[in-house]
Every structure is written in C-alpha cells, then in structure tokens.
N, C-alpha and C positions, 0 to 999 in steps of 0.2 A: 540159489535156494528160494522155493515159493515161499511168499511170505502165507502165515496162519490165516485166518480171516474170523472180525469179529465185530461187532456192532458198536462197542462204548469200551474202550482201555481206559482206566484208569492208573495215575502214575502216584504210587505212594500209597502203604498200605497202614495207617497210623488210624487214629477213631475216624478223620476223615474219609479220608480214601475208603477205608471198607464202610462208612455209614452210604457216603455215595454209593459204590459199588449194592450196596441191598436194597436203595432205594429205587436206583434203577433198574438192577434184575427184576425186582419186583411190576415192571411195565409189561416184562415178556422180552425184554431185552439180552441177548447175549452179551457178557461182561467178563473182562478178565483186568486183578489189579498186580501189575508189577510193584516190586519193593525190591527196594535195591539190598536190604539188612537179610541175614539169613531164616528172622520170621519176623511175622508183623509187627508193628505196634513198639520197637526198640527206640525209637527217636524223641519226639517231644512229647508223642501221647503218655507215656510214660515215665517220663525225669519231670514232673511237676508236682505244685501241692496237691492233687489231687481233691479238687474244692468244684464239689457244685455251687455254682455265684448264682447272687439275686438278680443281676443288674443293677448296682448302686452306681458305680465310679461313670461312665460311657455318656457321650453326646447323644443330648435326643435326636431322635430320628438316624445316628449310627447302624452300619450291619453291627457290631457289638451290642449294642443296649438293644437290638430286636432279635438278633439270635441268642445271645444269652439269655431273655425271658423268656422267650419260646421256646429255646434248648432246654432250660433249666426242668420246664413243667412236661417237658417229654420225654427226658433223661428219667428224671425221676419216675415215671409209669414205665418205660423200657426195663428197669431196672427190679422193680416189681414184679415184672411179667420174665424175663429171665433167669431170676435169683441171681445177680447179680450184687455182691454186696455193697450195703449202700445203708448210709443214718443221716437223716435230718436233723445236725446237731445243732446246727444254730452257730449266729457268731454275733462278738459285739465288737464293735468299733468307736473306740477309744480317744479321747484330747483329753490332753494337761497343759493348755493355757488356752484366754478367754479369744482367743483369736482364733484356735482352731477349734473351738465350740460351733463359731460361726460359721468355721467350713464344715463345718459335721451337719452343720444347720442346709447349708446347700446341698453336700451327698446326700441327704434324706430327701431334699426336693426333688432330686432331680433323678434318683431311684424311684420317688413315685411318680413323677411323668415318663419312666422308661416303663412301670407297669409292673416292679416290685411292690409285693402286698406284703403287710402287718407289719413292717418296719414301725419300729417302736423308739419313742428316745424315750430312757430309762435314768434312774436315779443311783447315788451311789449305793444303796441299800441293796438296790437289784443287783449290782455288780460285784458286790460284798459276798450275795448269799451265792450267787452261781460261781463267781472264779475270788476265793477269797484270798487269795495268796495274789493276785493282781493291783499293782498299785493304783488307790483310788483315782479315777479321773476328774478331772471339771464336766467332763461332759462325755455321753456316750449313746451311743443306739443298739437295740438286737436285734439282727436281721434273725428267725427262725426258720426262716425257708432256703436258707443257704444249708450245706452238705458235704460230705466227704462220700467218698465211692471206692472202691479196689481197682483202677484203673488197667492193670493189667486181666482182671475177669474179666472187664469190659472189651478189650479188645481180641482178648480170645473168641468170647459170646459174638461178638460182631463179624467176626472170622468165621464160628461154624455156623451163624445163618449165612453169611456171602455161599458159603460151600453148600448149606442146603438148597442154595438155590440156582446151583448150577454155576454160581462164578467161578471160574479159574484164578485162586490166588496162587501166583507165582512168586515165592520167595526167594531169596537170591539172585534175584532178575535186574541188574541195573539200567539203564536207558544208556546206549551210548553214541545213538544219531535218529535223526527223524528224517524222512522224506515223504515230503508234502507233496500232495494234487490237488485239485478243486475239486473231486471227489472222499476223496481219503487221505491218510496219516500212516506208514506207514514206521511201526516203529523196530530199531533195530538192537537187539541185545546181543553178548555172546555167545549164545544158545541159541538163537532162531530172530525172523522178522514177523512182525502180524500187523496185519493192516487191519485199522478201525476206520468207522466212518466216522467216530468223534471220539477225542481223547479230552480225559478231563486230569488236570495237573496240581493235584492233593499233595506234592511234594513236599508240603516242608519248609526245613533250610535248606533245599534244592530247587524251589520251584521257580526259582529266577535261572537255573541253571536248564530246566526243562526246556522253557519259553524260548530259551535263545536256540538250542538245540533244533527247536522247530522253528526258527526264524520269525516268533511271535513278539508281540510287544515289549521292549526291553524294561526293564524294572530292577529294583536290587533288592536283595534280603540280609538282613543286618545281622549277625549273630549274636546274642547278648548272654550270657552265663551267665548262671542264678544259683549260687549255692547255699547249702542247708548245712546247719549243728545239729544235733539232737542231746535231749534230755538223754542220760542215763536212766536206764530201767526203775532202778531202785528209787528216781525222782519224778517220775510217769504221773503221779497223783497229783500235784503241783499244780495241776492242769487240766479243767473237765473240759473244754472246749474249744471253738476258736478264738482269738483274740488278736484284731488287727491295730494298728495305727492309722493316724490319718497317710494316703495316699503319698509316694513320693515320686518324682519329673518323672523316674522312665520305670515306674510298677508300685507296687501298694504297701513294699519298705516291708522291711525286717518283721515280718509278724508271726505268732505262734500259731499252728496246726496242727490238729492229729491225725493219723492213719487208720485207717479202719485194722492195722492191725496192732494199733496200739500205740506207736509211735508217737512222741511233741518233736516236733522240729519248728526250730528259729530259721526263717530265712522267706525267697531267695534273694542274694543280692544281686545286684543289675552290674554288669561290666560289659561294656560291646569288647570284642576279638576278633582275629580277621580268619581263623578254624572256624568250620562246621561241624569238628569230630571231635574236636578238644574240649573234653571233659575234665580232664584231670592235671594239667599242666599247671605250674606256678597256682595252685590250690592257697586260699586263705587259711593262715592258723588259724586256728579254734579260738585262740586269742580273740581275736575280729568281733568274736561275735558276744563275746561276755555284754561289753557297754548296753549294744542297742535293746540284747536278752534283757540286761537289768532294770532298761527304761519301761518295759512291761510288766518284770516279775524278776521282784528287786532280792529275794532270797536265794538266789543260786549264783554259785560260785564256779569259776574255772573249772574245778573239777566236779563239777554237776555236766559238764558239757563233753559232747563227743564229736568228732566230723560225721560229717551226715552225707547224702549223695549233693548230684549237680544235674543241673537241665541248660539246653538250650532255647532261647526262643527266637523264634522264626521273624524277626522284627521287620515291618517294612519302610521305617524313615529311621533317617542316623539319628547319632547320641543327640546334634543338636536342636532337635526337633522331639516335642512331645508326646505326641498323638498320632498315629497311623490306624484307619479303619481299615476291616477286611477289608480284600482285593478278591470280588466273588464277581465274575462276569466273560462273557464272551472274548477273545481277544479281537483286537481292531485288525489285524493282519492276518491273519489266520483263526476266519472263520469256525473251523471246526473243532480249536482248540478253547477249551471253557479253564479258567484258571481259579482254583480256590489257594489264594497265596497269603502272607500276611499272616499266617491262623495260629496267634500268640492267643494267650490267654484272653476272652472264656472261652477258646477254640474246643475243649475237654467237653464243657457244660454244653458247649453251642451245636457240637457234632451231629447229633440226629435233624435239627432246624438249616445249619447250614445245607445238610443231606439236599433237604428237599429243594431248596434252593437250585442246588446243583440238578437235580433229578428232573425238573421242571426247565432249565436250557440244554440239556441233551433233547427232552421232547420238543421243544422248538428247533431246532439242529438238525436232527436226526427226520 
C-alpha cells in the first residue's frame, strides 16, 4: 500500500494535538491529527476540573509557570472570540494553621515571579462575604483571573477550525508502528500509512508509547486517577466559587470547583495505577470524600454528596518524585519526531501557548 503523504501528522487529538494541529496549518502547512478514541478530546482534555489557572503553584522559569500565564491570557481571548463558554470566577486559596499561612505566603511569591497579576491576600471578612458557608481560614488569597471553561466546547471549537483549515482529523485512527528515514516518518494504522516529514507526539498517556514505537527517546508516563464527588443539586448554592487548599506532594488536594454548568465537585484525588483506560475500577466510596469536603465546608453531610466522574493525568515522574515539567522538545534520536509529553495540568489552560511552542520546531524541522 502507498503510504498517504503529508507535511506535519500529529498524534493525539486532545486540546493539544488539535491546538498544534491549527497553529501549524495556520503556516500553509498540510496537517493531519490521528486520535486513536472514536472523537477528539475523550482523554484528559476532558475528565478534569476544568480550571483556567493563574500560575501560582510552578517553579520559575518552568514550561508550567510560562505556559500557564501565557496559556491562561490566550485561552481566555480564544474563548471570547469563539463563544466558547467561559467565566472568570475567581478562586481563593485557603490555610488553617500559621504554618501554612507561611506557605500561602510563598505561593503568592512565587505566582507573582511567574507573572500572575492582582493576586490578593484577603482577610476573613473577604472570605465570609464571597463563600460564607467556608470555614473561616487564618489566612488566604484570591486569585481573580483564574476560571472555569466548558471544556468539551473547547475541543469541539478547536476541532472545527483544525477542519476549517484543511487538517485532516482522523478519529478512530490508532498508531500501531512507525517507520522512520532521515527524510520522513512513516506512520502506519489499520486503515492506511502516511508518511510526514515531521510528526509531533500530543499523545497523552500514550506518548511514551508513541516514542518508542518510532524508536525515539525512551521516557515513561505515569498514570495517576483523580476522582471527583459532587454536591447534590439541591446543595449547589453552598458554593459561589472556587475554593482551594494549600497544594499537596502529587496535585493541589481535594478542593471545591464549579462547572460552567453548574456543577461543585470535591476532588481530584491523586493515586498512580498501572491502566491508561481505567477509569472506573475499585472507585472510592463517597464515603472518602465527606472528611477532606468538610475541612473546606464544614455543613454538609454524607448525604449532601454524590460520586462524581474521574480523570487521568498523564504524569511524567513516579509517586516518588514531586515535580515533573512539560516534556516540549525535539527528540535526541529521531529528529523529526517533536514530543509534547508530560501535559498534566495546566496542560487545559496552557494548550494554545504550548501550541505555539510546538508550531515553531516543526518551522525549524520542516
């Protein structure tokens, strides 16, 4: 079978992959993005909280803390510009003892050396009148340019411009060998081969599986579950905004969010698994989540709470390890394969900035 032919494949059709995918058509580039799920966007882009981030938590000089403020300020004008829904609700982050004041005291610092604006530390009065049902803190901050989004419009919207502009998104397309030349990538599916002059590997909890496939730099991707409760409807009020705790080792602990369609959900919690697709196996009772709920928002009861969905994140350093920055860069082996791996959270907020990222070493590539 001739293989297809095409200038930039991308692998993985999630906000990445298709942010890639438009930013490179957008050169004059022919592009086509395989997704291995039956339509875009099923994987991590969507099983999350759905939270535009300021940049508080991330090491300066991080890809995290430079594409989350950059993502952040360009999500949000994307979002504007394609009605995509989207509110600038604000969040406050929360201590109840004088020790984690002090670390609240360094998240504020070191959000505004990442280039988060009007981070605010607020008093209890402030916190009283905005979330009154919130147990008073010793100490707290409101980030106001943090946000919630409809994450699945977003990947629709990113889907029909890839389409307006001539990309070939191929859904149900899984990758299942590569053959490389010092020309080209030749990738091969159950459906057909298409050779690119450069592949870029948006996969995921796959993109460690991509890499080796194409005999690129080997790395691992960690899979860690995050599941959600949620408020019962009738208790939705309880709740005008976001409300975090201080950060914990491996994500930012149990805290309350809303959905742009109304939704509080408590969560996600962190557990690495050795599944990429297990989402629902040995699930936490509801039970679980009462405690850490009531350490935020001490009036609700067992039966205030519901199970809520679950996410994976694409982690790239195990449990014992804290910190893993994106993994955005050319591979050492295979030239022509550009890798955006690692792309846990703010990967949602960061999607349009990492874009460009990507968009700019295919130009160097290609």
């Amino acid at each position: 079978m001739e293989p297809s032919e095409i200038e930039v494949a991308v692998i993985g059709g999630g906000v990445i992959g298709l942010s890639a995918a438009r930013a490179i058509a957008a050169s004059g580039r022919s592009v086509c993005v395989l997704e291995r799920e039956h339509r875009p966007g099923m994987g991590t882009s969507t099983h999350n909280s759905q939270v535009i981030h300021a940049g508080l938590y991330y090491p300066a000089g991080s890809l995290k803390a430079q594409h989350c403020v950059e993502g952040a300020a360009a999500l949000y004008a994307f979002c504007d510009t394609y009605q995509v829904p989207v509110r600038r609700i604000g969040k406050l982050v929360v201590a109840y003892s004088a020790g984690d004041a002090e670390r609240l005291d360094a998240i504020r610092a070191r959000g505004v050396a990442n280039g988060a604006t009007r981070l605010t530390m607020v008093d209890t009065a402030f916190v009283r009148a905005r979330e009154p049902h919130v147990r008073p803190p010793v100490a707290a901050m409101f980030s106001p340019d943090t946000g919630i989004l409809e994450a699945e419009a977003l990947v629709r919207t990113l889907a029909q411009l890839c389409r307006d502009q001539e990309v070939a998104v191929l859904a149900g397309t899984p990758l299942v060998a590569c053959e490389v030349l010092p020309e080209s990538i030749t990738l091969v599916t159950p459906a057909e081969r298409i050779r690119a002059r450069v592949v870029v590997n948006a996969a995921g909890l796959y993109a460690d599986d991509v890499s080796a496939l194409a005999g690129g730099d080997p790395f691992t991707i960690y899979p860690c579950r995050g599941e959600y409760a949620e408020l019962i409807p009738s208790r939705r009020g309880l709740v005008q905004g976001l409300v975090y705790p201080l950060p914990h080792t491996h994500g930012l602990g149990v805290h309350i969010t809303k959905t742009m369609a109304g939704a509080v959900t408590f969560g996600p919690t962190a557990a690495y698994q050795d599944r990429k697709d297990d989402y629902e196996q040995n699930r936490l009772p509801v039970e679980a989540f009462l405690e850490p709920a009531r350490e935020l928002l001490p009036a609700i009861t067992l039966d205030d709470l519901r199970p809520g969905g679950t996410g994976i994140r694409p982690k790239i350093h195990p449990a014992s390890e804290s910190f893993g920055d994106f993994l955005i860069r050319r591979d050492s082996r295979v030239p022509r394969l550009i890798h955006a791996a690692g792309i846990e959270s703010p990967g949602l907020t960061a999607c349009l900035s990492i874009a460009r990222e990507l968009a700019a070493l295919v130009a160097e590539t290609c």
